[in-house]
N, C-alpha and C positions, 0 to 999 in steps of 0.2 A: 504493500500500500504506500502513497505517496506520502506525502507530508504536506498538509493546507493551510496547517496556521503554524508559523514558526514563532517564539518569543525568544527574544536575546537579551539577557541584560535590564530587562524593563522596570523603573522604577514611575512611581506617582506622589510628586512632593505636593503637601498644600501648606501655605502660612494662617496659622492660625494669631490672632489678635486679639490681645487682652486689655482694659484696662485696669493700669496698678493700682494696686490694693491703697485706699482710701482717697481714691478721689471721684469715686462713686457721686452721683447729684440724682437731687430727687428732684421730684416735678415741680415743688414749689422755687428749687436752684435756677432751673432750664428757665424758669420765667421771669426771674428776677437778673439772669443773667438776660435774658433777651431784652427786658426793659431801659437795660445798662447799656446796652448797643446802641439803643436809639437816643440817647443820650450823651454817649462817646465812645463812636464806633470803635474809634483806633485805642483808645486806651482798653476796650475790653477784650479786642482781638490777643493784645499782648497778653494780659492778664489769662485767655482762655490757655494760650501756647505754655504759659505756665505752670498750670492746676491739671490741666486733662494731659493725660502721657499717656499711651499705647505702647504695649511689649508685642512684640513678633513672634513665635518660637513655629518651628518646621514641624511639621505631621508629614511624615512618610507612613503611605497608604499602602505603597508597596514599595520592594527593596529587592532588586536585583531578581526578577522574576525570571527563569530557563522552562522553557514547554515546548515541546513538538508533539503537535497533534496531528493524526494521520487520516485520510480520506476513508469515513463512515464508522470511523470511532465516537462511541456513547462517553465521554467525559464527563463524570461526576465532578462538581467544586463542592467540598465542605468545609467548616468551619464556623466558632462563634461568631456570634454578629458584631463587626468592623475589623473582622479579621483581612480585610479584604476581598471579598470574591465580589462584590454587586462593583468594586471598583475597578476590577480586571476585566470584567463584561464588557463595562462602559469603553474602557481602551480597546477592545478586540471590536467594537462595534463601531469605532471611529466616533461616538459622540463626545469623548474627550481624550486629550492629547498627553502622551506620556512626557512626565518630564526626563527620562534617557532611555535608552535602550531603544532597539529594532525590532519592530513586527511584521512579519512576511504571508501574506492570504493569498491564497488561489481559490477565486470563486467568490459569488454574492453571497452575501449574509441577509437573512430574518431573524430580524432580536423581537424579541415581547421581556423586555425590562423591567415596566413599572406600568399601574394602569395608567392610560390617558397619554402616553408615548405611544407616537407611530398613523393615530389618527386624528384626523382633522375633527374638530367640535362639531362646527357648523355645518358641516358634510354627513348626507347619511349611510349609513352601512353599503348600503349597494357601490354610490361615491368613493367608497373607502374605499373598496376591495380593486374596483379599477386605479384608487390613486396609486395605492399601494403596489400593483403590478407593475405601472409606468415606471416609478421609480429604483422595482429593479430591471430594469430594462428589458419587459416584455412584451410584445403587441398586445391589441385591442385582441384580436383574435382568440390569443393563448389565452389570455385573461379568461374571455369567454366560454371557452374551453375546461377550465375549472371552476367556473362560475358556480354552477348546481353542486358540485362536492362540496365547495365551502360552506354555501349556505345550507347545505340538508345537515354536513357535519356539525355548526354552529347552534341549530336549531332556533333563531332568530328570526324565520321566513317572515314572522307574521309583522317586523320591526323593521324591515330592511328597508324601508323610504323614510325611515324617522333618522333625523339628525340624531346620532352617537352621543351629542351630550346630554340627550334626556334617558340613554342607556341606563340602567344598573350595572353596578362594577362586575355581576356573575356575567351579565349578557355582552358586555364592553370583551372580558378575559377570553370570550366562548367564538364569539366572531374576531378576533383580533390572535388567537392560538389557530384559527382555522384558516384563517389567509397566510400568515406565516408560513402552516405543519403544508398547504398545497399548493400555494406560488412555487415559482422554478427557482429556487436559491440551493447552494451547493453546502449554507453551514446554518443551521438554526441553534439559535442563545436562547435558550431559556430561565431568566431567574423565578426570584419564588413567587413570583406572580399568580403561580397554578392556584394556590393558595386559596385564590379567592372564591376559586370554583366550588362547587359542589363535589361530594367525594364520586361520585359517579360518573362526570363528568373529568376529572381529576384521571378516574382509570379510563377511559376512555381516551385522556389526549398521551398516559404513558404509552398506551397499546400504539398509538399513532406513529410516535416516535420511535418506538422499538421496529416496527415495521418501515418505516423509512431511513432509518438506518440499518437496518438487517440487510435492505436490497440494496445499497450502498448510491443511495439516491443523496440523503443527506448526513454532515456530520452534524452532532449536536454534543451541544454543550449545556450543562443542566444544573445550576445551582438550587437548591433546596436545603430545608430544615426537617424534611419527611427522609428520614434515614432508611425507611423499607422501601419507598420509591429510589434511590438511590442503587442501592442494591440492585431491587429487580429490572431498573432500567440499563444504569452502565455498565460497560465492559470496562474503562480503567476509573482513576480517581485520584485528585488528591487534596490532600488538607492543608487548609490555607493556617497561619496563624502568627499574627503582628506582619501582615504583609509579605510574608515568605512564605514559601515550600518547606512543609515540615514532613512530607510524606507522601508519596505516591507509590500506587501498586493497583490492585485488585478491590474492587469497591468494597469487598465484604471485611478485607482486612485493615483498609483504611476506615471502614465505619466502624467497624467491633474497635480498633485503638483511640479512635475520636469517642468515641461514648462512654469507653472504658476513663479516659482523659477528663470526661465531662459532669463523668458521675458523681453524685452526691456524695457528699464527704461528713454532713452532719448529722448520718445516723437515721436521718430519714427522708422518705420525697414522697410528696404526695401531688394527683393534679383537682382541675374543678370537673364540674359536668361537661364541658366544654372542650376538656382537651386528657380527659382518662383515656388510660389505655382499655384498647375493648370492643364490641358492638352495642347494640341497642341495646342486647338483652343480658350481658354482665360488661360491668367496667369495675377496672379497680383505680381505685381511687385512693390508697395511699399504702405504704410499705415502711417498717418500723423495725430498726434494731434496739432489742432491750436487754438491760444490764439484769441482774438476778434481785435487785428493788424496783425494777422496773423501771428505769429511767433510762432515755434516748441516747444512745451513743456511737458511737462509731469504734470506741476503740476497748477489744478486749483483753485479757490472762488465758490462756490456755487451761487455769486452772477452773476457771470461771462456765457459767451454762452462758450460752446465747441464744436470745429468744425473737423471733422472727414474725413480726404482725403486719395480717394482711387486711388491710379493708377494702373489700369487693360489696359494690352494689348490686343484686339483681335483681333485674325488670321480670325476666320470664326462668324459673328454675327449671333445669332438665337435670335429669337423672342421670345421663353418661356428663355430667359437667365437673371436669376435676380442675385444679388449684395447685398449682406449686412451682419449683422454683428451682435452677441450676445454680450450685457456689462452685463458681471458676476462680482460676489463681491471674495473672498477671498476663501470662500466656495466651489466655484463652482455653487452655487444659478443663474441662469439667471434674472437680473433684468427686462432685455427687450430684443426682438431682433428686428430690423428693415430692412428693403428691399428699395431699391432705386423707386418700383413701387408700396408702398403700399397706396399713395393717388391718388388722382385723376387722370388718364390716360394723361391729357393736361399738370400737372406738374411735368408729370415723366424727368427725365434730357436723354438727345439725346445720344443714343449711337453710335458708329460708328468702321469703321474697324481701328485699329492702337490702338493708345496710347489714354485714354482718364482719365480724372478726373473729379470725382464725388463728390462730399460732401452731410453730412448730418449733423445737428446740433442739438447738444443736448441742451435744453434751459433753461435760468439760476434760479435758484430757484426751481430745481428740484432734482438733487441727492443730498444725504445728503453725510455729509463726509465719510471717506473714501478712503479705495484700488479697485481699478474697472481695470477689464481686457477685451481687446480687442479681438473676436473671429471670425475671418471672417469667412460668407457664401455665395459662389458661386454656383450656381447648374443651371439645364436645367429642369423649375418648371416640377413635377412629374415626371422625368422623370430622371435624376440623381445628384448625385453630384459630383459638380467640385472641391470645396472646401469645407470642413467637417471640420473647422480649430478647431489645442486646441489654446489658451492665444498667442496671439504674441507680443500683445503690452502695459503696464500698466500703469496708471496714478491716482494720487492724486487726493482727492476734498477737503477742507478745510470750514469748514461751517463761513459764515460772515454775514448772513442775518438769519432774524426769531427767534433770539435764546431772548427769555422774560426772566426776571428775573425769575419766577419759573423754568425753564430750568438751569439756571447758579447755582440753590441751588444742582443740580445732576451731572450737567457735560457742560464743558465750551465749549466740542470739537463738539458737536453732539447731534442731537435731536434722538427718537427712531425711528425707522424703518428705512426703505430703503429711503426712498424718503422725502427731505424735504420743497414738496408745501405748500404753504402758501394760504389756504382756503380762500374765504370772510366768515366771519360770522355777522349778521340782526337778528333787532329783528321788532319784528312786532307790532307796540305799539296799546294797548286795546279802543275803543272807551269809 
């Protein structure tokens, strides 16, 4: 495969402006200094050049940026938000200019950015879709030609003579993804704009993408904060962070180290109704490490119980619905996973509709030290999953038990392996 977008060396400087600390004016200052102007002008100009001072300091957005992307490669961008990636889009779309480095494209781009980029207000959807094709320098013809895909895919038919800015942001992302994913362009940018859609909609335009790149029609570039779309859409990936390349590989292993990176560190996370992990009919809504008084922590003893609370919502209970969770080490290695139903049937814990909490406990003298990450799994046994979780939550082990002096000759912190039980060992004396 060729190579479409080269980046060399690319940085993105901005000066950001402050003013210094106490010369702040309030509204009643701005008006008393303005009355002072009109009184004497030149003596208060001086007086302003005075009092009010501005500091300068440099924001590098990005720093020495290296990428070679290749023709009909899926490019994941991840990272927290101002890490950089919505400002490395902007550069590879030409709507703003790097401040060094070289960028090399073969072929037209279709970016969908931000809402309300890329179309005209006052122009209606049908107007767009032709401006849009002029622009990448398609005839009337071609235009016409995907005319009816765009709009059956957009599902906007019934909008299409209405000027765009009386759109909703779902129907603006729906017609504006569809001129994009079937004009004749050779690289589509996608940031987190999908967002705005509906989730059925959302799988609909990854399905788009995955198939227009599959037939190596276009390359696409896909920033998001949906780490499963991630995954299921790119073929490579990499994580942006303070403006640099901290990682590229394989979307699944650059996302399990970005989340693993990202994970909670205070012992607990929970989300709202709004953004739980889950479907309609269970979401979990919050995940709890507890200390043996039961108090929130992140960090344990080996010698210590650790106790695991789940709070899962459910709207509709089924009976094949199980609950539980993978503890992985640093690696990605699965120490263990467990299920709320995998002992005895009489001491499974009672489920019910609403709000419920669960625990499970992990017991002491068992992990050795250590980083261990939390991975919930919900699912409807054989039959799907609800949740397929990466790392949400991590925690300390500290080893305090077990450790003999031939141990303390190698390492004071930790025995080998994963696991630090304490065997019985018998001897069996001779007659």
């Amino acid at each position: 495969m060729s190579v479409v977008i080269k980046v060399e060396d690319v940085s993105k400087r901005y000066i950001i402006r402050h003013q210094q600390k106490g010369n702040y004016s309030s509204l009643r200052d701005a008006i008393t200094e303005k009355t002072k102007q009109l009184v004497n002008t030149t003596g208060s100009l001086v007086r302003k050049k005075e009092t009010v001072l501005t500091k300068k300091e440099e924001f590098w957005a990005l720093k020495d940026i290296n990428l070679d992307i290749e023709q009909g490669d899926r490019m994941g961008i991840v990272g927290k938000n101002g890490a950089g990636k919505s400002t490395l889009l902007k550069i590879l779309s030409r709507i703003t200019e790097p401040t060094g480095g070289k960028i090399g494209i073969k072929g037209r781009i279709s970016c969908l950015l931000e809402v309300g980029t890329g179309f005209h207000p006052e122009l209606s959807g049908r107007e767009n879709i032709f401006l849009n094709g002029a622009i990448l320098g398609m005839r009337r013809a071609e235009i016409k030609r995907r005319f009816d895909e765009i709009v059956e895919f957009s599902g906007v038919e019934k909008f299409l003579d209405t000027p765009v800015k009386r759109y909703s942001s779902g129907m603006y992302v729906r017609l504006a993804f569809a001129v994009a994913a079937h004009l004749e362009s050779e690289i589509l940018i996608i940031d987190e704009v999908l967002a705005v859609g509906d989730s059925e909609f959302q799988k609909k335009c990854l399905g788009k993408m995955q198939d227009i790149s599959k037939e190596g029609l276009k390359t696409v570039l896909f920033v998001s904060h949906n780490m499963q779309a991630v995954t299921n859409l790119c073929s490579k990936a990499i994580l942006l962070d303070k403006g640099t390349i901290v990682q590229s590989g394989s979307p699944q292993k650059v996302v399990r180290d970005y989340l693993m990176f990202e994970a909670s560190k205070n012992g607990s996370v929970f989300w709202d109704q709004s953004t739980a992990l889950g479907d309609t009919n269970v979401q979990l809504m919050a995940i709890r490490l507890l200390d043996e008084q039961n108090n929130i922590t992140n960090k344990f003893f080996t010698k210590s119980k650790i106790k695991l609370e789940f709070d899962v919502n459910i709207n509709k209970l089924d009976d094949d619905l199980v609950i539980g969770c993978d503890i992985t080490d640093e690696d990605g290695l699965v120490i263990f996973r467990t299920y709320q139903n995998d002992g005895k049937q009489e001491n499974w814990p009672e489920l019910k509709t609403g709000r419920n909490k669960i625990y499970c406990e992990i017991p002491a003298e068992f992990l050795n030290a250590g980083t261990y990450y939390i991975c919930p799994k919900i699912s409807l046994h054989f039959k799907k999953w609800i949740v397929d979780g990466n790392p949400t939550l991590s925690f300390e082990v500290e080893i305090n038990h077990g450790v003999s002096p031939f141990w303390n000759r190698i390492s004071r912190s930790t025995r080998p392996g994963y696991l630090s039980i304490i065997l019985p060992w018998t001897k069996q004396n001779s007659d």
